[in-house]
TIVOLO-799286 format. One line per 8 residues: their letters; for each residue x, y, z of C-alpha. Coordinates in steps of 0.001 Angstrom, whole numbers, plus 500000, padded with zeros to 6 digits. Layout:
N
A) X:Y:Z  ...
END
This chain:
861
XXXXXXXX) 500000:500000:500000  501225:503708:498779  502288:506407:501260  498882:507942:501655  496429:505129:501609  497153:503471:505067  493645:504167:507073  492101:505886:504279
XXXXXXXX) 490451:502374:502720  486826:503740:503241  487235:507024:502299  488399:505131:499068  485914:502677:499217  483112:505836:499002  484889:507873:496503  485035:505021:494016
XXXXXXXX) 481316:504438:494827  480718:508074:493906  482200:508629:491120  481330:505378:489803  477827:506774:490025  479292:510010:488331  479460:512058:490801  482512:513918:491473
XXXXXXXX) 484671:514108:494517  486710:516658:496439  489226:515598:498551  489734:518380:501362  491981:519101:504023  495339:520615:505508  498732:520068:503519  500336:517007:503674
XXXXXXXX) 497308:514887:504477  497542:512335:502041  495390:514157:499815  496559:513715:496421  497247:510008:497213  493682:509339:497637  493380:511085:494055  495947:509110:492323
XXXXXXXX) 494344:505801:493616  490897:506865:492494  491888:507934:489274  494348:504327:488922  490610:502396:489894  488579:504610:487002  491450:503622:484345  491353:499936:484985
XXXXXXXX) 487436:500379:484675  487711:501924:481120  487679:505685:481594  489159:508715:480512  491266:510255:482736  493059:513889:482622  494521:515419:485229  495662:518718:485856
XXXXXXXX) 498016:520655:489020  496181:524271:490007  498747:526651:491410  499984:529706:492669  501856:530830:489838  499419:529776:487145  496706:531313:489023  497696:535124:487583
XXXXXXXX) 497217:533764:484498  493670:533100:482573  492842:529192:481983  496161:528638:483813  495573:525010:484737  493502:524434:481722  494960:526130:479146  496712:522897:477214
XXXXXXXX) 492823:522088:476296  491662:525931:474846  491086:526403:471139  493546:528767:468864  492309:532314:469180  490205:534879:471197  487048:535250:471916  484358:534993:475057
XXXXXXXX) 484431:532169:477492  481480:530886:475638  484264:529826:472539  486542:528856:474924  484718:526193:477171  482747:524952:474342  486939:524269:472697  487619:522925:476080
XXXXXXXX) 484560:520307:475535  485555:519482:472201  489351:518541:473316  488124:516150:476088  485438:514556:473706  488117:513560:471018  490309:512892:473760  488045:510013:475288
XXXXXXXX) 487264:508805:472212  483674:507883:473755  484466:506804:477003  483262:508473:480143  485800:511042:481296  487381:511873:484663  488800:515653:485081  491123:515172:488529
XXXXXXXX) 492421:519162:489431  495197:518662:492488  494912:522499:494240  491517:523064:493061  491320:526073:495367  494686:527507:493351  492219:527658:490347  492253:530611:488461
XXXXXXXX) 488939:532201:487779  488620:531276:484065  489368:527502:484473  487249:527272:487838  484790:528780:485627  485219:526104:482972  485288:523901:485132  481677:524283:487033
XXXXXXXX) 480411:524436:482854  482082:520719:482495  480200:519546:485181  476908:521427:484977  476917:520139:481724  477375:516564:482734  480670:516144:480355  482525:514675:483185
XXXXXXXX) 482963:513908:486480  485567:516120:488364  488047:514567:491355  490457:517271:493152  491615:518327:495809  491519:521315:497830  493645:522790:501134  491200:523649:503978
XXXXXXXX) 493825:525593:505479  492904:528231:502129  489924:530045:501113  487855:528039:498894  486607:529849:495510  482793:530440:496021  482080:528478:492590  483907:525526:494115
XXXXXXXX) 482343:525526:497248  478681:525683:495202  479892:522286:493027  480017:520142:496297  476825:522324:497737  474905:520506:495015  474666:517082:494180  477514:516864:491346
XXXXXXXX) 480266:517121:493917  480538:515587:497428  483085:517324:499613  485099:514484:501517  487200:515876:504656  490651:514077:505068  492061:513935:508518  494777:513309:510301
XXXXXXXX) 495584:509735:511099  494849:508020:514767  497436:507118:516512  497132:503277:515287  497012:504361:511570  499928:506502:512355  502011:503503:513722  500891:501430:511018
XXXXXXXX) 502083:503857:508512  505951:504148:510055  505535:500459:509723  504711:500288:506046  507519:502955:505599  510124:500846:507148  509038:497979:505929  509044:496448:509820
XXXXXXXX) 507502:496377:513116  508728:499315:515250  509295:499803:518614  506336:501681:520732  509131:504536:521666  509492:505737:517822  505833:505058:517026  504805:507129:520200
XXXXXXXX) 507309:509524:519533  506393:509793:515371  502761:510246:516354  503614:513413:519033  505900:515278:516406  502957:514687:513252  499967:514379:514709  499208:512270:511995
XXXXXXXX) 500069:514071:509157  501136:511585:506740  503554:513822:504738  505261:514732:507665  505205:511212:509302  506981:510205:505797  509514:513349:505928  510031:512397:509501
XXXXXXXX) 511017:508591:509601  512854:508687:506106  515226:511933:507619  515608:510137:510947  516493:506981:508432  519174:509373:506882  520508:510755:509810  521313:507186:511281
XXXXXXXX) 518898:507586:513697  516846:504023:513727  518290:500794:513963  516588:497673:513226  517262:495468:515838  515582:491910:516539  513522:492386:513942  511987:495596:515023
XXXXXXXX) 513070:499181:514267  514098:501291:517294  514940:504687:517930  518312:505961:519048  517861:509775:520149  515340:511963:519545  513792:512598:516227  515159:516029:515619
XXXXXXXX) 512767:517932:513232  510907:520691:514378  507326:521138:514159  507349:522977:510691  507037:521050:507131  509340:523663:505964  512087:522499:507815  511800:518903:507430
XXXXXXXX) 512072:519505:503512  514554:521461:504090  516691:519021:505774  515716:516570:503298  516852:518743:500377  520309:519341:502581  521334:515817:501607  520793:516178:497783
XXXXXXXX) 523813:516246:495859  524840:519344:494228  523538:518036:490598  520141:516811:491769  519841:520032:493662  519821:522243:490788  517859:520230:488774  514998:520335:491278
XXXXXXXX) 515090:524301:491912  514862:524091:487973  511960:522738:487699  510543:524719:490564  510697:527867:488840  510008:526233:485472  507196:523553:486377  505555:521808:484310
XXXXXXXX) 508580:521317:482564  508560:518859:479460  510723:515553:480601  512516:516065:476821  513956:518980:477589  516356:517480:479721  519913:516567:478980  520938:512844:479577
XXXXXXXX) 522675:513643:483378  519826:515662:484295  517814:512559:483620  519590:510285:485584  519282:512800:488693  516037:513263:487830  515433:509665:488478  516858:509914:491910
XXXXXXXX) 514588:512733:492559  511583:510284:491389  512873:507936:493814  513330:509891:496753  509677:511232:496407  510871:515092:495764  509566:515147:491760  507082:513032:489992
XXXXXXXX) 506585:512708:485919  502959:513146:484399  501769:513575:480918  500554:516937:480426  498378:517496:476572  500695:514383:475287  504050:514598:476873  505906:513900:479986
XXXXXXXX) 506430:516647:482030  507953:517484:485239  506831:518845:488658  508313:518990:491744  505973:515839:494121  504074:518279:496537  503636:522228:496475  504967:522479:499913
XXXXXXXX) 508330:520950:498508  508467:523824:495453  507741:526876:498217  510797:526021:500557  513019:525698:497269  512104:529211:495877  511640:531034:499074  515310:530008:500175
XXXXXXXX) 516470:531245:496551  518091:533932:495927  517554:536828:493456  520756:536210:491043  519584:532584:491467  516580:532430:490343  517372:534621:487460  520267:532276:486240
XXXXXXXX) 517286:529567:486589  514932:530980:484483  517388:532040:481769  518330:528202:482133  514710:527401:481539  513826:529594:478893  516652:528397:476525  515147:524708:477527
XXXXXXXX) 511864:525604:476776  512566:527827:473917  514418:524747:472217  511506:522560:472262  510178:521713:468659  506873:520981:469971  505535:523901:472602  503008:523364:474683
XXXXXXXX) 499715:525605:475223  500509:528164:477179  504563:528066:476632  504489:531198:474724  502807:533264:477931  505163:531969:480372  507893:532657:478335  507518:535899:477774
XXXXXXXX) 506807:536712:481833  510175:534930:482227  512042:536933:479595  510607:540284:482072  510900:538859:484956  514786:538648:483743  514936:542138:482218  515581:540787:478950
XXXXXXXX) 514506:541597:475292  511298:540193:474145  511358:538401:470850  508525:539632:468861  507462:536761:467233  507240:534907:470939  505218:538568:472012  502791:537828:468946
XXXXXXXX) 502584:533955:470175  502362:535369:473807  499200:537727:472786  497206:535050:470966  497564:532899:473730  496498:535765:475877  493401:536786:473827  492615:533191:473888
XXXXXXXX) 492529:533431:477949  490294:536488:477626  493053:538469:479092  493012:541394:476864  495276:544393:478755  497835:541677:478248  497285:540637:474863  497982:544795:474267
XXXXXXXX) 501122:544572:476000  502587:541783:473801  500523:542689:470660  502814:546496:471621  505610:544543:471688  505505:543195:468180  504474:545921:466656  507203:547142:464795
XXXXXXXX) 508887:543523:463712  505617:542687:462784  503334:545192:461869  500729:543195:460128  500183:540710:462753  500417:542649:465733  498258:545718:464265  495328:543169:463906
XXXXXXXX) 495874:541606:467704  496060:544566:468938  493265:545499:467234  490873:543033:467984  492192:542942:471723  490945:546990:471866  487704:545976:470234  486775:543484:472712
XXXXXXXX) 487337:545964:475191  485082:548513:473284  488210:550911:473108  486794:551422:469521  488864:554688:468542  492310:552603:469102  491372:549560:467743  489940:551467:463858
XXXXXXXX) 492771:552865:464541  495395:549437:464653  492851:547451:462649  493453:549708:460036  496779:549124:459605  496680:545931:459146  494105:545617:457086  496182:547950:454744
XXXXXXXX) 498425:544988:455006  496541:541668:454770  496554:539647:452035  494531:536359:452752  490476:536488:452218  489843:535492:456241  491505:538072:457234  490231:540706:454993
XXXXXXXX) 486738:539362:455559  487273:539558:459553  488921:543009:459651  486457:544504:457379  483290:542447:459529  485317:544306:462686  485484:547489:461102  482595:548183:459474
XXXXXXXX) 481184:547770:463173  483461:550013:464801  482330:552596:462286  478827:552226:462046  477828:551936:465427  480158:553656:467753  481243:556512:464826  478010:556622:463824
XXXXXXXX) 479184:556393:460154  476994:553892:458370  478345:555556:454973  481937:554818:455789  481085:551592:456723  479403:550655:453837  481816:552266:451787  485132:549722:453898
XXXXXXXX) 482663:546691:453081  482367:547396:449334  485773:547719:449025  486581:544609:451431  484054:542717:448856  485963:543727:445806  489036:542579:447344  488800:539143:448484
XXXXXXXX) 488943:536241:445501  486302:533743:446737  482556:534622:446165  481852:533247:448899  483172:535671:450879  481948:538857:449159  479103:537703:449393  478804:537503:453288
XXXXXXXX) 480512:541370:453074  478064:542415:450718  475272:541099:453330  476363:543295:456016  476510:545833:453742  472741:545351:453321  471971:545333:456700  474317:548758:457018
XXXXXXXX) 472134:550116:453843  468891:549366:456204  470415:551881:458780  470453:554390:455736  466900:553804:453846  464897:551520:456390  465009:547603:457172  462594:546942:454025
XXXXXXXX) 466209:547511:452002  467714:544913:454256  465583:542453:454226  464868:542192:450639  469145:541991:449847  469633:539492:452631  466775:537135:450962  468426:537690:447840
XXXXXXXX) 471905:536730:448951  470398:533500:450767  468167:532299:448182  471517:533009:445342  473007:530095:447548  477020:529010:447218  477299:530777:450993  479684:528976:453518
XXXXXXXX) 478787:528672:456869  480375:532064:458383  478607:533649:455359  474886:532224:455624  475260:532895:459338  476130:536699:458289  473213:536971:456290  470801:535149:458475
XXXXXXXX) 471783:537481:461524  471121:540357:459321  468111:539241:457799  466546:538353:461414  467770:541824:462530  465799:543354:459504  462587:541383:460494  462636:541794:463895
XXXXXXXX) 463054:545898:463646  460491:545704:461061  457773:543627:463414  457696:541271:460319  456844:537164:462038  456243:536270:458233  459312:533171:458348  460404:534063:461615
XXXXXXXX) 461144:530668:463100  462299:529639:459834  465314:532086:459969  465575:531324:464388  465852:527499:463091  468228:527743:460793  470378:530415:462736  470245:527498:465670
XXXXXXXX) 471847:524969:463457  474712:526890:462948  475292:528145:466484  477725:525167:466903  479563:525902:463502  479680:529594:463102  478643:531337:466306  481883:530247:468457
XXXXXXXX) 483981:532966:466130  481429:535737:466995  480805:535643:470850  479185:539052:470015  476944:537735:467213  475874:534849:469392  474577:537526:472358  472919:539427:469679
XXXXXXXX) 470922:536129:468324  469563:535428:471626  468837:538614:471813  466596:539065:468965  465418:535249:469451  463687:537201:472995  462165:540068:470848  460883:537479:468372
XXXXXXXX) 458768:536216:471517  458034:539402:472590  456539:540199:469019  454557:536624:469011  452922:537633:471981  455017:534612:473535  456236:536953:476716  456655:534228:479008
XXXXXXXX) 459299:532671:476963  461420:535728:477306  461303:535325:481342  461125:530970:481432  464249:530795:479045  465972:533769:478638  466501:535149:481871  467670:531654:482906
XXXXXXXX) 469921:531753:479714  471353:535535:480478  472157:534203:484180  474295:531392:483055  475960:533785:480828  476845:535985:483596  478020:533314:485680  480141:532150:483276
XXXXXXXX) 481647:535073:481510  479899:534612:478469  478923:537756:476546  475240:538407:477409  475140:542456:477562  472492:542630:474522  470011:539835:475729  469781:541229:478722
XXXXXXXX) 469398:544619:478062  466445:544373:475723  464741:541592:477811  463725:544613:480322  461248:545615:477896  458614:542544:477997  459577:541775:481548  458300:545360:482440
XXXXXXXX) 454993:543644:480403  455212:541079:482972  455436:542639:485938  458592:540356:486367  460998:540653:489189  463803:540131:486813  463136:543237:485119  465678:545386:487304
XXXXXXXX) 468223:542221:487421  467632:542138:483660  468621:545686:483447  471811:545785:485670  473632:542800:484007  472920:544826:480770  474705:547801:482075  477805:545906:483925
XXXXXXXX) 477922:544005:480722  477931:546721:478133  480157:548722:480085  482865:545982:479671  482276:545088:475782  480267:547215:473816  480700:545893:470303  477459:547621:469153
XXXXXXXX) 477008:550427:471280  474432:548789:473204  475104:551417:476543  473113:554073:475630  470579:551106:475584  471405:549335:478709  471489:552926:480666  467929:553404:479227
XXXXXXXX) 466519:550218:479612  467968:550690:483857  466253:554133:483777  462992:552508:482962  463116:549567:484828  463747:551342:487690  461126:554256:487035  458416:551063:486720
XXXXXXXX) 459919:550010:490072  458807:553555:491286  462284:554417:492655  462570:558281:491011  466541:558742:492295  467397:555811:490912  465584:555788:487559  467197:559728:487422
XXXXXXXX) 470857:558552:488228  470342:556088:485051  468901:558845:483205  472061:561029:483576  474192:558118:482462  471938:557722:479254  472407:561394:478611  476109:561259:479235
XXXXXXXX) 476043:557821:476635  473914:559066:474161  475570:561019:470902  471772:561902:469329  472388:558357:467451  468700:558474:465985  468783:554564:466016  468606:554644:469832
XXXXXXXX) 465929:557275:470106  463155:554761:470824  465094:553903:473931  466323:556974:474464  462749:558750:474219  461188:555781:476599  463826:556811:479337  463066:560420:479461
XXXXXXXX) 459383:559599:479652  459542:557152:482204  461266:559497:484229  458868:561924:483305  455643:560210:484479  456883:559132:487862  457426:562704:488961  453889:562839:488141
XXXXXXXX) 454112:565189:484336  452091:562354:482411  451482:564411:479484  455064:566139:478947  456213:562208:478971  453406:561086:476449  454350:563936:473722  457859:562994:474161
XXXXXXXX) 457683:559394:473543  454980:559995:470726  456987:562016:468517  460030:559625:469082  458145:556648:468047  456607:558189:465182  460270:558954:464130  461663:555759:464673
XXXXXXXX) 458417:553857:462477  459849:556691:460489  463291:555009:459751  461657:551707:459956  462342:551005:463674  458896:549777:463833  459048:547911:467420  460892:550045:469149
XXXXXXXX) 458793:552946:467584  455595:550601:468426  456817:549987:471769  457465:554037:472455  453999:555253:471235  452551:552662:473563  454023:554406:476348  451817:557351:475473
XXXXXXXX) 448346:554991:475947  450063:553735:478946  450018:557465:480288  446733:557905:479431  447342:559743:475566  446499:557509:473645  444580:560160:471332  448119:560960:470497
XXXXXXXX) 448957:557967:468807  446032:555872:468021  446178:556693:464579  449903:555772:464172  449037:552549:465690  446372:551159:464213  448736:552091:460684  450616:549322:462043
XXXXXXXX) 448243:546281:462692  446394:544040:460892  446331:540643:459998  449681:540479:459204  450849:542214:462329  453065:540871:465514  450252:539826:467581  452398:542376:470164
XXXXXXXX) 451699:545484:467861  448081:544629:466984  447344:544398:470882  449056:548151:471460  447406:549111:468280  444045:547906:469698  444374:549328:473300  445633:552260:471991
XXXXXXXX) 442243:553013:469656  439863:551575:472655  440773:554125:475399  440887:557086:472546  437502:555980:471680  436408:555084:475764  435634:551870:474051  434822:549720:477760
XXXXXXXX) 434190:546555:475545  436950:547084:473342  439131:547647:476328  437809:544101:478225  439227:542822:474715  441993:544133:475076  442576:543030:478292  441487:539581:477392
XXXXXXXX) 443981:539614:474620  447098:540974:476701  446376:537875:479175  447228:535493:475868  450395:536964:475104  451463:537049:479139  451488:540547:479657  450293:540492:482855
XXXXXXXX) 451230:543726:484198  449032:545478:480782  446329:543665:481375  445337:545653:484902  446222:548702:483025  444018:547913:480641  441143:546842:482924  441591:550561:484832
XXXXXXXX) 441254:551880:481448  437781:549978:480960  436817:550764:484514  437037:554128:483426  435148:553925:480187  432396:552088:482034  428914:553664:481870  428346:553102:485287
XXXXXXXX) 429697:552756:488606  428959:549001:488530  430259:548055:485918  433368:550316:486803  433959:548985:490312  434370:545176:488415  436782:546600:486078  438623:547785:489078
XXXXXXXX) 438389:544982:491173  439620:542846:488238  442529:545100:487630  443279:545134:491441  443225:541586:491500  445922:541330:488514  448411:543869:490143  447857:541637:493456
XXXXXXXX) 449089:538517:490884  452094:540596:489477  454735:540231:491140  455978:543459:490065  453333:545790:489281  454608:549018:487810  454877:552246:489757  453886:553876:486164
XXXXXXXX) 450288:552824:485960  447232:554929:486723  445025:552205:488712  441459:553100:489655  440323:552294:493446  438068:548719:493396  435154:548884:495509  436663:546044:497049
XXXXXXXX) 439087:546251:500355  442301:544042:500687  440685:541745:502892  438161:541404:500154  440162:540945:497510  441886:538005:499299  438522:536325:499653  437707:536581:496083
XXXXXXXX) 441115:535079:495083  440512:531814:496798  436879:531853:495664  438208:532358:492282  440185:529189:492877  436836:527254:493638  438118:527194:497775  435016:526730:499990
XXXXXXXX) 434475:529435:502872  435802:526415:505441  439167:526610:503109  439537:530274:502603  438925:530718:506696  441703:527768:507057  444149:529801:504593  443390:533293:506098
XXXXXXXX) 442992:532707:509847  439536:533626:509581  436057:532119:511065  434060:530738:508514  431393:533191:509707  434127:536106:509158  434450:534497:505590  430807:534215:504710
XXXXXXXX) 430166:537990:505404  433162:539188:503569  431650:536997:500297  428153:538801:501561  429796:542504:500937  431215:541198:497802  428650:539642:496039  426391:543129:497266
XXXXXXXX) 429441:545814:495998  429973:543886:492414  425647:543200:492478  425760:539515:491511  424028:536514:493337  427172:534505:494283  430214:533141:493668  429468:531357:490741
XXXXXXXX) 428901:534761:489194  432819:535989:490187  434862:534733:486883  431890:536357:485369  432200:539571:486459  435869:540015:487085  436987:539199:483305  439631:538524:482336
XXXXX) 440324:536336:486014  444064:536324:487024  446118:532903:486704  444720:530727:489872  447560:528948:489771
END
């Protein structure tokens, strides 16, 4: 049995149970407990059962750097974590080659926060089953802690040894009985520790200090140690000779270090180092590499070094890793920090190589730095890093700026095609000039050789033409380009995002989920090269509900959707910012959460100058949440964000007015977000200019826009539209049955917070007070059901009290009065006269009568 295994069968026993079962495990505890031991064994069981097993060493050093532990499994090139994890999936899957996989992390709680996130997406998504272990002597990551707080992980605490298990361990190490005087005195000076029983008896071994005698191993002296691990490695590493010494402190500044990199003599004292238990081999992404055997050993080597030493060690290591024909992921980074660390020149070709791997670890200040570096070796190739590092960080002067360069200087179609894509962006929606734009894309188009190719240019130059003579233009070319066919992947994904853009501005559903379908096939294909482009589908996949009159859908999958994204680093700024709008319909409580992940997300990558849009869509959430400072604080960042773009005036408009009704000026606010939704229909913004003139009915103006409207529905209209068209023409006309309609019709599409609104507006229309006071009650009894209800609307008192209105719900959901007097703390007697004063204030005979009355009835669910 290994070092680390004596006493430990059934925490073995359990773990091989678990993950067996698939779920993971997480060995815990202080340093030196045997930890890793347990690990190895578990992973040895899972091998010899036909799995795949990888394993991977968190640390300290590879936790300042992005997908540190992980980073032999990431994809070539940048991008969100969303590209990155699903690369990371696709390296295990080919890697197994079908079989179930293990993932075993040593250090888990060393974990950067990239790979801990990529790790918790693994799991979640059942790809494979995760062993590690974790000190409990250090923090613990909050994402760790929340795998084994679930049932994918269990968390199992490693102790100390007893004092038996401790004996029986000096024992195995010794190969012999001992003598109760050194197992008494091992156990004192380890407490059970098995690391430092094993340091202790094999220095005492060293030192001369036991002597096996009759069979049995006794103890001559004291065991002279010290209580701290530090310095029984210490004195361990004393005895190394001067060769093996070196070698080790070489690989502790250098680890993992590739076993081929090694000379012949420092392979021979690296096998003494194997066998003394101070470095083990592994393979690391298909080779051997190096590490020093425990993390404890490593810290005493490099906190004893010395400056001048450890920079003659990593020079030594550079030129060793630097000769290797084969580098590993992640080579390239550390490479470069070494040749700093040192003071020395930077090679710019290892910069560029640094930068990739860099962009590909989302670490973008540092992908600058390097992309800098290389900048005048290699102008073409660092221009366009840099570039792209400074647009994912929305620095979008810079990065026109160094993407311009090298697009001056690129020569293959892919990168003319990307740099062009990247531009044309940069230019239309953060310089706000479409015409340039359009004018980089035609030229792009004419430049590239395969058809292909200018094809998917001249598609985005449709959509850019839609900015310039409405979304009619754009949809029209980008049916044209799809049905010409001979379009690769990247290029009918182009065209397909701009075509669903088109409809979805337009309120078109004609072939809506035709275009969502086929976009959704090619997620897997196309969408990992545009992390941006993949935000802005699900985006517009949420205002394609919204439009159906599908609302719940936006709050059952998309919020869930946006929530992963945030948790995971995944771009999700766009989704989430335009969700507010039909959550507000709901009278969801996600509506604020909606809008703040918009705003922290935008305000760290703003490909399509989505802020403006985010502050907005935070100003009205909060305004519908009736908090004025807060809603006025957003509004001063949307002024501060907003250029006079005319695109975002919709948004824009629907902020001011928000703000504008809660402080109680109603018909300033209705003008204002009238004559900005007549503008946008104007341009062919048709739901957002929809969705602004509704405001105006929601503040009671709906004379204002009726007209503009009802221009917009029909039979062919989003069922969304025709509903705001048809409210909108009911209350101008104090249409009370038109209104009920309404109402009826705004409890279909799940607009629950617009159907009370509607139901005041019938209450008020009523022709008498009757008929008014159900109205009321029924809207009062929706607002009750909304969770929340917006501070915006202008409700009408019910006839009913609270008290009443509680009774009525549980009628409603066919409760007896023994029930409701159970549910409220009531008598039944107290029940029976509250249904009395009901049935007399909304005149009806009984409760049969209620859905009746109070039409359209909230959910009774």
């Amino acid at each position: 049995m290994r070092i680390g295994l004596v006493g430990r069968a059934d925490q073995i026993k359990r773990a091989r149970t678990l993950a067996a079962n698939g779920v993971g495990v997480l060995f815990t505890g202080e340093p030196g407990i045997g930890k890793t031991r347990l690990l190895s064994e578990v992973l040895a069981s899972l091998e010899s059962g036909n799995w795949h097993t990888e394993r991977f060493v968190a640390s300290t050093a590879g936790r300042r750097m992005p997908f540190g532990a992980l980073i032999s499994l990431l994809p070539a090139g940048g991008g969100d974590r969303r590209q990155q994890f699903a690369g990371v999936r696709q390296a295990l899957r080919e890697r197994a080659g079908g079989l179930p996989t293990a993932l075993a992390i040593d250090d888990a709680h060393l974990l950067d926060d990239d790979s801990l996130a990529c790790l918790v997406d693994l799991v979640h998504q059942g790809d494979v089953v995760f062993l590690g272990t974790a000190r409990s002597t250090e923090p613990t990551p909050s994402d760790l802690m929340a795998l084994w707080a679930g049932d994918a992980v269990e968390r199992l605490d490693i102790g100390p040894l007893d004092h038996a298990e401790t004996a029986a361990l000096t024992r195995h190490l010794l190969a012999g009985p001992v003598s109760p005087e050194l197992a008494a005195q091992v156990w004192e000076r380890t407490r059970g520790v098995p690391l430092l029983v094993r340091e202790l008896v094999l220095d005492a071994a060293t030192q001369g200090l036991l002597v096996e005698d009759a069979g049995s191993w006794l103890l001559h002296g004291d065991l002279r140690t010290g209580a701290r691990l530090q310095e029984l490695i210490g004195a361990r590493l004393a005895s190394l000779t001067g060769a093996a010494r070196a070698l080790l402190e070489v690989v502790a500044v250098g680890e993992p270090l590739a076993v081929d990199l090694l000379d012949p003599a420092e392979g021979t004292e690296l096998d003494g180092l194997e066998r003394r238990g101070l470095a083990s081999c592994e393979q690391l992404a298909g080779r051997w590499v190096v590490r020093v055997d425990h993390p404890l050993v490593a810290e005493v080597i490099t906190s004893d070094m010395s400056t001048r030493r450890r920079l003659a060690l990593l020079r030594d290591v550079v030129q060793k890793v630097s000769a290797a024909a084969d580098p590993a992921p992640g080579d390239a980074l550390r490479l470069a920090a070494w040749h700093e660390e040192c003071g020395d020149p930077l090679p710019p070709r290892l910069a560029l190589a640094a930068g990739h791997e860099a962009l590909a670890s989302l670490a973008f200040e540092r992908a600058c730095e390097l992309a800098r570096a290389a900048l005048e070796d290699l102008p073409r190739a660092g221009h366009l890093l840099l570039g792209q590092a400074l647009r994912l960080q929305a620095q979008a002067t810079e990065a026109e700026a160094a993407l311009a360069v090298g697009a001056n200087l690129a020569e293959d179609d892919e990168t003319i095609v990307r740099v062009a894509m990247w531009r044309s962006t940069l230019r239309a929606h953060h310089a706000d000039d479409p015409v340039g734009a359009l004018e980089l894309l035609h030229e792009a188009a004419d430049q590239v050789s395969s058809s292909s190719r200018a094809l998917e240019l001249r598609s985005e130059a449709a959509f850019l033409s839609g900015l310039l003579q409405g979304f009619d233009v754009a949809v029209d070319t980008n049916r044209q380009i799809l049905a010409a066919g001979g379009l690769d992947p990247a290029a009918r994904w182009t065209a397909l995002m701009n075509l669903l853009l088109g409809q979805v501005m337009l309120a078109d559903v004609d072939s809506l989920d035709e275009t969502i379908a086929e976009l959704a096939g090619l997620l897997e294909a196309a969408g990992p090269a545009r992390p941006e482009g993949v935000d802005l589908y699900w985006a517009l996949v949420g205002m394609a509900h919204m439009l159906r009159g599908d609302l719940a859908r936006c709050e059952d999958d998309l919020v869930p959707h946006v929530q992963r994204c945030a948790a995971e680093g995944h771009l999700h700024g766009i989704t989430a910012t335009l969700l507010v709008h039909p959550l507000v319909y709901r009278g969801s409580p996600h509506a604020q959460a909606m809008a703040a992940a918009g705003g922290r997300a935008t305000e760290r990558i703003d490909t399509y100058l989505m802020r403006p849009v985010a502050n907005a869509g935070q100003a009205i959430a909060q305004a519908n949440a009736g908090d004025l400072d807060q809603a006025e604080a957003a509004l001063v960042d949307v002024e501060a964000s907003h250029d006079g773009d005319r695109r975002l005036e919709g948004f824009v408009g629907r902020a001011r007015g928000a703000v504008l009704a809660l402080r109680g000026l109603r018909d300033e606010a209705a003008e204002l977000v009238a004559g900005a939704g007549r503008r946008c229909v104007a341009e062919t913004y048709v739901l957002t200019g929809a969705g602004s003139m509704y405001d105006a009915v929601r503040y009671g103006r709906a004379d204002l826009v009726a007209d503009d409207l009802a221009r917009l529905a029909g039979p062919d209209a989003a069922p969304l539209v025709d509903a705001f068209a048809s409210h909108a023409v009911a209350q101008r006309d104090g249409d009370e049955r038109g209104l009920l309609e309404t109402a009826d019709t705004l409890a279909s599409i799940g607009a629950h917070a617009l159907v009370a609104e509607a139901l005041d507006d019938a209450a008020r229309a009523a022709p008498d007070t009757v008929t008014a006071g159900r109205s009321a009650s029924a809207a009062a009894l929706w607002r009750r059901k909304v969770p929340a209800p917006s501070a915006l609307a202008r409700p009408v008192d019910p006839p009913l009290t609270e008290r009443e209105l509680e009774v009525v719900e549980h009628a409603l959901r066919g409760h007896s009065s023994k029930e409701i007097a159970r549910a409220l703390f009531l008598s039944v007697r107290t029940v029976d006269n509250h249904l009395a004063g009901i049935y007399r204030k909304l005149v009806i005979s009984g409760r049969a009568a209620l859905p009746v009355v109070l039409t359209p009835a909230p959910p009774t669910g």
